[in-house]
GUKOLTOR-107863 format. One record per residue (C-alpha): x, y, z. Coordinates in steps of 0.5 Angstrom, whole numbers, plus 500, padded with zeros to 3 digits. Layout:
BEGIN
+-----+-----+-----+
|  px |  py |  pz |
+-----+-----+-----+
|   X |   Y |   Z |
...
+-----+-----+-----+
This chain:
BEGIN
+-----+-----+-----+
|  px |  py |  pz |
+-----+-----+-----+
| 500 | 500 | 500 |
| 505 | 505 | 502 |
| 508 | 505 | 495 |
| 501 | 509 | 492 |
| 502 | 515 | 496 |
| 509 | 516 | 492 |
| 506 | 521 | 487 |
| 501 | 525 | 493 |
| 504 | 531 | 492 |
| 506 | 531 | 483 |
| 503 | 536 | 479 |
| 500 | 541 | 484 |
| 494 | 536 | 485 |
| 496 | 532 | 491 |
| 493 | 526 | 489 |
| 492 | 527 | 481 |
| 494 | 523 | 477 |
| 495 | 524 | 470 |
| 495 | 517 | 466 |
| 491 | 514 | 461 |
| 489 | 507 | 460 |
| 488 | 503 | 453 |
| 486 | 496 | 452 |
| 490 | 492 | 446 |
| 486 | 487 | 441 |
| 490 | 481 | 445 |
| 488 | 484 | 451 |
| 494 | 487 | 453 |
| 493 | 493 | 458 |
| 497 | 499 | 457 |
| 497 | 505 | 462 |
| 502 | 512 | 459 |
| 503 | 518 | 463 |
| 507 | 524 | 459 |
| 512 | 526 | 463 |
| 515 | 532 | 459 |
| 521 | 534 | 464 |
| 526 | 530 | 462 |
| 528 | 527 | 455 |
| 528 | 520 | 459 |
| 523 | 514 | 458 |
| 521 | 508 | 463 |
| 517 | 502 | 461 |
| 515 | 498 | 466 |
| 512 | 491 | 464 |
| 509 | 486 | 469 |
| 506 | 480 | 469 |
| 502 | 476 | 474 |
| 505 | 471 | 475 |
| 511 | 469 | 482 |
| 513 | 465 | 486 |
| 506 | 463 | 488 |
| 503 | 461 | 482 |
| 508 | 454 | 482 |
| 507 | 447 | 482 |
| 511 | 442 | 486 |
| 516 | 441 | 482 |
| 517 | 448 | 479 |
| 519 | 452 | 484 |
| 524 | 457 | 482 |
| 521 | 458 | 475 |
| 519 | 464 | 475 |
| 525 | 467 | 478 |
| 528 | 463 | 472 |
| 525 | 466 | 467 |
| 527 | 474 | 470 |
| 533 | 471 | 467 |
| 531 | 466 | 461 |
| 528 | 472 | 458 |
| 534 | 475 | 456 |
| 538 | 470 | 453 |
| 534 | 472 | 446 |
| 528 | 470 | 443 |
| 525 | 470 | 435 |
| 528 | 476 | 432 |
| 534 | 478 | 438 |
| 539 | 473 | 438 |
| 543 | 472 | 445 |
| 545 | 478 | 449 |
| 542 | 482 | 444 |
| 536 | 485 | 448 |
| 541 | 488 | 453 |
| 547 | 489 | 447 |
| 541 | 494 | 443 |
| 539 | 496 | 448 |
| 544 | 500 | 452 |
| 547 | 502 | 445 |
| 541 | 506 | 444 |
| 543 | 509 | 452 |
| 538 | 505 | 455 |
| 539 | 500 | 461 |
| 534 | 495 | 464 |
| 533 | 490 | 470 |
| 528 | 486 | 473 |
| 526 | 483 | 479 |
| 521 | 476 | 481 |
| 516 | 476 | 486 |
| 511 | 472 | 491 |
| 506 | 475 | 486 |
| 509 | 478 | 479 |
| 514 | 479 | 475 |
| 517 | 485 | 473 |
| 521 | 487 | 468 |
| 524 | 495 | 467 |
| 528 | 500 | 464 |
| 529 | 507 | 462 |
| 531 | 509 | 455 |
| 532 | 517 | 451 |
| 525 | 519 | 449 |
| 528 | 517 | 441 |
| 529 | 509 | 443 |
| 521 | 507 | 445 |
| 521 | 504 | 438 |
| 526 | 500 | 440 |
| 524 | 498 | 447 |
| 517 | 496 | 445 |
| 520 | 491 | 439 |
| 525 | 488 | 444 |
| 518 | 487 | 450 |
| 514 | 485 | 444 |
| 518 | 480 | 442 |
| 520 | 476 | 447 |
| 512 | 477 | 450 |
| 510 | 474 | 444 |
| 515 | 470 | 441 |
| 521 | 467 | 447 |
| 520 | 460 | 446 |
| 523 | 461 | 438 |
| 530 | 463 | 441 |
| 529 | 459 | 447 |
| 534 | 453 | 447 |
| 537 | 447 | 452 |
| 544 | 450 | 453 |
| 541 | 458 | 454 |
| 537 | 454 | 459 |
| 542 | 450 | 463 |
| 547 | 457 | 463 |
| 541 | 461 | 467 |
| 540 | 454 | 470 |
| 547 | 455 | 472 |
| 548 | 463 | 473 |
| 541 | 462 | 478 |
| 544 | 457 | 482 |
| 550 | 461 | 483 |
| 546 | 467 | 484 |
| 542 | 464 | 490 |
| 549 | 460 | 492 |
| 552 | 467 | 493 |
| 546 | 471 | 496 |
| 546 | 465 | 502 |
| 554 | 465 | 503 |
| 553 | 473 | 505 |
| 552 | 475 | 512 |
| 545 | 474 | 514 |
| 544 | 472 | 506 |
| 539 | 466 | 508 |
| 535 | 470 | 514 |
| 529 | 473 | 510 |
| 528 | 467 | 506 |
| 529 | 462 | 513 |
| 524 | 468 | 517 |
| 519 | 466 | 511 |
| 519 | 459 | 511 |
| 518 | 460 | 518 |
| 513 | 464 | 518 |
| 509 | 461 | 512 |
| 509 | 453 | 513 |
| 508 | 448 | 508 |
| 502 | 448 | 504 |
| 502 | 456 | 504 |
| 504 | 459 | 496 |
| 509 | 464 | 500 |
| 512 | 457 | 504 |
| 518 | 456 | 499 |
| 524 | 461 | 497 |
| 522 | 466 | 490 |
| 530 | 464 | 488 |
| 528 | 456 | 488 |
| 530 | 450 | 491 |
| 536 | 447 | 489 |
| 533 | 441 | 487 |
| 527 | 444 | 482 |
| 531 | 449 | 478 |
| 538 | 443 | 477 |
| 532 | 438 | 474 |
| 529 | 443 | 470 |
| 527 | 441 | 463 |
| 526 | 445 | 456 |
| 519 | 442 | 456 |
| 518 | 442 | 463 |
| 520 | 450 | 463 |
| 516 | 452 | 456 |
| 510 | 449 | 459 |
| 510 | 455 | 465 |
| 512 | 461 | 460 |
| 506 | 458 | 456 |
| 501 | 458 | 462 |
| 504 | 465 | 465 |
| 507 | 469 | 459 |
| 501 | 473 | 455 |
| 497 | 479 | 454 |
| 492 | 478 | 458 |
| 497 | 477 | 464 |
| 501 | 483 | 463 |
| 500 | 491 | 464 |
| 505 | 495 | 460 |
| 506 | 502 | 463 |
| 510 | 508 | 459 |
| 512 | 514 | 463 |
| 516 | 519 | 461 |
| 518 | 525 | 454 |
| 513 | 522 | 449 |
| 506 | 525 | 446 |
| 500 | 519 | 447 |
| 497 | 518 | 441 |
| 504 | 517 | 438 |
| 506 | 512 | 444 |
| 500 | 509 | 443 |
| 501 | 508 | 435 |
| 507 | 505 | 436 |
| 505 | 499 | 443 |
| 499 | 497 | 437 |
| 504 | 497 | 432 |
| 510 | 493 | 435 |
| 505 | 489 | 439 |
| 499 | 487 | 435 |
| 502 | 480 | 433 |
| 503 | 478 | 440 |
| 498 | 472 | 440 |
| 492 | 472 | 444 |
| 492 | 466 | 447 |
| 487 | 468 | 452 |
| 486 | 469 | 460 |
| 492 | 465 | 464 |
| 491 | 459 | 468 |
| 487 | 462 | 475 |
| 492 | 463 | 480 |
| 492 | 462 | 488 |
| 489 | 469 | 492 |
| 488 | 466 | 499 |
| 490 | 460 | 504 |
| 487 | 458 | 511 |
| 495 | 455 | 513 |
| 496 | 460 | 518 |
| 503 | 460 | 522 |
| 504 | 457 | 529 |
| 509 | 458 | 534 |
| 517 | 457 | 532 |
| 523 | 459 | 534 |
| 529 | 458 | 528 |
| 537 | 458 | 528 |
| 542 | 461 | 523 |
| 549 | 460 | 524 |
| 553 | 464 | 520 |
| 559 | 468 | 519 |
| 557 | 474 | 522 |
| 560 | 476 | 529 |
| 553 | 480 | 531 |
| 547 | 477 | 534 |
| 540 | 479 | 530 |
| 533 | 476 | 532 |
| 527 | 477 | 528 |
| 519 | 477 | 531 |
| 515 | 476 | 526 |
| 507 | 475 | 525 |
| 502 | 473 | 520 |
| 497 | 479 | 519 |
| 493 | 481 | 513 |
| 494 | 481 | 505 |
| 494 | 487 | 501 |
| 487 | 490 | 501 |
| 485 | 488 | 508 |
| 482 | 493 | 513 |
| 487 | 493 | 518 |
| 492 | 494 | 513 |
| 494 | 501 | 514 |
| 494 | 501 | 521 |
| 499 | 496 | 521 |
| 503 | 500 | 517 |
| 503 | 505 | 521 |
| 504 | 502 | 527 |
| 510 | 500 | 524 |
| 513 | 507 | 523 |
| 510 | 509 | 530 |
| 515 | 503 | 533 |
| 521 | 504 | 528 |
| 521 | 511 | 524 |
| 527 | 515 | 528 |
| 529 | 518 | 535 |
| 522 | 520 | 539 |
| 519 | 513 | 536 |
| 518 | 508 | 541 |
| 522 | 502 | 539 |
| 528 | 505 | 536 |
| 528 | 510 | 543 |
| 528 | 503 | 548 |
| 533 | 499 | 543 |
| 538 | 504 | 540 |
| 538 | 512 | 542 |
| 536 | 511 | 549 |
| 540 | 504 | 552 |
| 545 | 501 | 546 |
| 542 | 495 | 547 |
| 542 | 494 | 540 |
| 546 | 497 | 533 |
| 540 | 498 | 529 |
| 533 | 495 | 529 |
| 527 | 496 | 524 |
| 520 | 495 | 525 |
| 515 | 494 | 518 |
| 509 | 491 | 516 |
| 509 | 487 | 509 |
| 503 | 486 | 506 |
| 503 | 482 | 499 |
| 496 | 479 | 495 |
| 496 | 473 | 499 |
| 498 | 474 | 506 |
| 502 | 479 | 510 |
| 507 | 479 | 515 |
| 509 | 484 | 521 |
| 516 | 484 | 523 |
| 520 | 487 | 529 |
| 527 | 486 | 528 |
| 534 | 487 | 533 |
| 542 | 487 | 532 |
| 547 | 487 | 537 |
| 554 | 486 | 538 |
| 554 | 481 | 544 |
| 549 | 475 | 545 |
| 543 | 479 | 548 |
| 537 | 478 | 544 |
| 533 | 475 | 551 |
| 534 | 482 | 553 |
| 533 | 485 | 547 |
| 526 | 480 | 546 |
| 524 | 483 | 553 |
| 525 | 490 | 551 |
| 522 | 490 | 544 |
| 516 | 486 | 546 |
| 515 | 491 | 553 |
| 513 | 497 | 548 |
| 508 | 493 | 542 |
| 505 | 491 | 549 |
| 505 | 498 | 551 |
| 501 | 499 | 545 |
| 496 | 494 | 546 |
| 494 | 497 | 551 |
| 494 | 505 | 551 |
| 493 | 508 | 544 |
| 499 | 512 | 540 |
| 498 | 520 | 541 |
| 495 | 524 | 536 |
| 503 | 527 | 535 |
| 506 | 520 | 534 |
| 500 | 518 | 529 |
| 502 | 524 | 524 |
| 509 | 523 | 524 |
| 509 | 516 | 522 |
| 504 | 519 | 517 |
| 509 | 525 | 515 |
| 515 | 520 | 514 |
| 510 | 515 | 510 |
| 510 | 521 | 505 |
| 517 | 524 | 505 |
| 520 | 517 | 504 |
| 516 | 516 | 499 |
| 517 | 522 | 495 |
| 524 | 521 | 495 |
| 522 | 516 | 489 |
| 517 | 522 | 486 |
| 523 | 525 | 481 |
| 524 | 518 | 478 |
| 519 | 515 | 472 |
| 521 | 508 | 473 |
| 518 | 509 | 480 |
| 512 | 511 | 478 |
| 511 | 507 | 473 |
| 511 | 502 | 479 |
| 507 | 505 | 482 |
| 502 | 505 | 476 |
| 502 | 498 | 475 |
| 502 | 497 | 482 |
| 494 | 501 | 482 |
| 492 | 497 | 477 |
| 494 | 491 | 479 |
| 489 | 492 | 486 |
| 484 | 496 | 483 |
| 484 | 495 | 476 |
| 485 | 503 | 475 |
| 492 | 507 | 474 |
| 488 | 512 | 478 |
| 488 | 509 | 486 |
| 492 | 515 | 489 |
| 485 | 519 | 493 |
| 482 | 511 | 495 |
| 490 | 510 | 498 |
| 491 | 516 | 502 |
| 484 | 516 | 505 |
| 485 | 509 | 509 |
| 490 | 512 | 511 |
| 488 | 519 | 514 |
| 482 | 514 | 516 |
| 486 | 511 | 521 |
| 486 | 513 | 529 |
| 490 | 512 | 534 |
| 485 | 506 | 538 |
| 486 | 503 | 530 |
| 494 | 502 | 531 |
| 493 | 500 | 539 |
| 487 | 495 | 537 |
| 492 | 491 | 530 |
| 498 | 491 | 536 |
| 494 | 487 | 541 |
| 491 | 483 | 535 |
| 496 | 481 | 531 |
| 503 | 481 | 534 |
| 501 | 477 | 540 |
| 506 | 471 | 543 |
| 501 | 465 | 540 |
| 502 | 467 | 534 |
| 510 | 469 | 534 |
| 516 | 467 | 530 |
| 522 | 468 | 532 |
| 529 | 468 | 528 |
| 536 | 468 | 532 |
| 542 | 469 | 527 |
| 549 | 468 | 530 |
| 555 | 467 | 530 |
| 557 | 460 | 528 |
| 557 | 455 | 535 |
| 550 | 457 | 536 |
| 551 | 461 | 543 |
| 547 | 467 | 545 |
| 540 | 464 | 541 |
| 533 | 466 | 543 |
| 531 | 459 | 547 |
| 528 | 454 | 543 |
| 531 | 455 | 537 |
| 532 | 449 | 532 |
| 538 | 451 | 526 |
| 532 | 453 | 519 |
| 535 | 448 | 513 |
| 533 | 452 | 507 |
| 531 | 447 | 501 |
+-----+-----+-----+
């Protein structure tokens, strides 16, 4: 949700957003939003399709496909898609979710044309240049990316804390990059039949943003993308689950020479009423001196070297998630202090004073991003993926002016209370200085 209100002070109008939406023969939505500031150009092409829509057997495919995507397709060869590209003075990423991916880049206003050639040709027509050694490279470079991400200093805590947080049978339970088994046994026909399923116009959104004139923007999207086959809507994905989370404690030994713990609770998917006031509470707890977690564990002791306190809420499930470093073995003291202040909450609401900061900080971070088209490109496709309309940012901004003091203090004693807690402890290799009863997380 927090992601909306980055565009609430553009353009005079706090909550105007001038975007407009087409719809393609093929069932391709397209939303383009004129940015004449600058010469530059984002696109933003997502599709609805992430962690959370594999089979056993797949997991890991979808983040495998961020990769596969540019090993070429019927009409650019090789590393032809970044090679034309970043000639053109473009560049480009993308990244995988639980829930979709995305694939992104910025470009001088005179490359759209080739921009839109390069998307439309891998959405329509990938499997023409996929072959089994592109796939087993990436297979490869997939492995090593996720064999070198675990290998960091708390590499494997978020995807641990998931796995915890989410159990077996959840769609969140197993890790976005993939099982070490899946993505070694994948297979060409095995691989194509999931871009077959996810991959099509009626899956994706493509949102352009930035120095060019609509009409001639639009032209240029049926021109390159008006052979992309219409294969019809994609296969009905999972939008809720009933596995709820139960008390655990999990162990990471690491190579790390501080001690970190992680509470974490279930709470509510994108949507839900309870939503913003659980995002508020998180800023309220961690959001700066004078905030309530950051003062108890930092500022006014140095029990801890940094804490963070934030909710996550994602289309399926939420999580919130209080978590605390310290140089010494002391996250039982730690544990001790953080949960005095959610208590705290429970009982006795946040003053108004608190409430409108964690609102003012919600703003400034967020229009940090404002100046940048590729976030607001983001954010277009963010409103069109909850609401079905580039324009959400009125709907956004008044959850979160609804929520009172009485609505934060009611989510913390609701949500983040012991029988539904998960904890983490990640310390330094030999396991002392663990949070009591925690079992070593073997991620798969």
């Amino acid at each position: 949700m927090l992601v909306l209100l980055s565009l609430v002070a553009w353009a005079g109008n706090p909550l105007a957003v001038d975007a407009k939406v087409h719809t393609l023969d093929n069932g391709l939505v397209v939303i383009l939003e004129e940015d004449h500031r600058t010469d530059q150009v984002a696109l933003h092409l997502r599709y609805g399709v992430g962690s959370r829509d594999e089979r056993p057997g797949e997991y890991g495919c979808a983040h495998l496909f961020e990769h596969v995507m540019f090993e070429g397709s019927r009409n650019v060869p090789g590393s032809g898609f970044d090679d034309w590209l970043t000639a053109a003075g473009g560049w480009n990423n993308a990244y995988t979710s639980e829930d979709e991916t995305a694939y992104y880049m910025a470009f001088p206003s005179g490359a759209l044309d080739l921009a839109l050639f390069l998307e439309s040709d891998r959405m329509g027509f990938l499997l023409a240049g996929l072959t089994q050694d592109n796939l087993s490279n990436q297979q490869l470079v997939v492995l090593q990316e996720r064999e070198q991400g675990y290998a960091q200093p708390n590499g494997r805590d978020i995807d641990s804390l998931t796995q915890l947080q989410f159990p077996e049978g959840h769609p969140y339970h197993h890790p976005v990059i993939g099982t070490t088994a899946d993505v070694q046994g994948f297979q060409l026909g095995a691989v194509t039949d999931f871009w077959t399923r996810h991959y099509r116009p009626r899956n994706a959104v493509l949102v352009i943003v930035g120095n060019f004139d609509e009409a001639e923007a639009l032209a240029k999207v049926e021109h390159w993308f008006s052979d992309v086959p219409d294969p019809g809507p994609a296969e009905t994905r999972v939008t809720s689950s009933d596995v709820r989370a139960v008390p655990a404690a999990g162990l990471v030994e690491d190579q790390v020479e501080t001690w970190t713990s992680y509470w974490s609770w279930q709470t509510v998917a994108l949507g839900h009423a309870d939503e913003p006031a659980l995002d508020l509470l998180g800023w309220v707890l961690s959001g700066g001196r004078g905030t309530r977690l950051d003062d108890a564990l930092y500022y006014d002791t140095s029990l801890a070297i940094e804490d963070n306190a934030f909710h996550w809420a994602s289309d399926v499930d939420g999580q919130f998630v209080i978590t605390a470093t310290a140089n010494s073995p002391k996250l039982g003291k730690l544990e001790k202090v953080a949960m005095k202040q959610v208590a705290k909450l429970a009982k006795k609401p946040p003053t108004e004073d608190e409430l409108s900061r964690a609102r003012t900080q919600v703003k400034s971070w967020m229009l940090d991003a404002l100046e940048d088209p590729l976030d607001r490109a983001d954010l277009l496709a963010t409103c069109w993926g909850r609401y079905g309309k580039a324009d959400c940012l009125e709907t956004e901004w008044a959850r979160i002016e609804a929520v009172t003091p009485a609505d934060v203090s009611r989510v913390a004693g609701q949500y983040l209370v012991p029988e539904r807690r998960v904890t983490l402890s990640t310390v330094p290799v030999g396991g002392a200085g663990a949070l009591p009863g925690a079992q070593p997380v073997v991620l798969p």
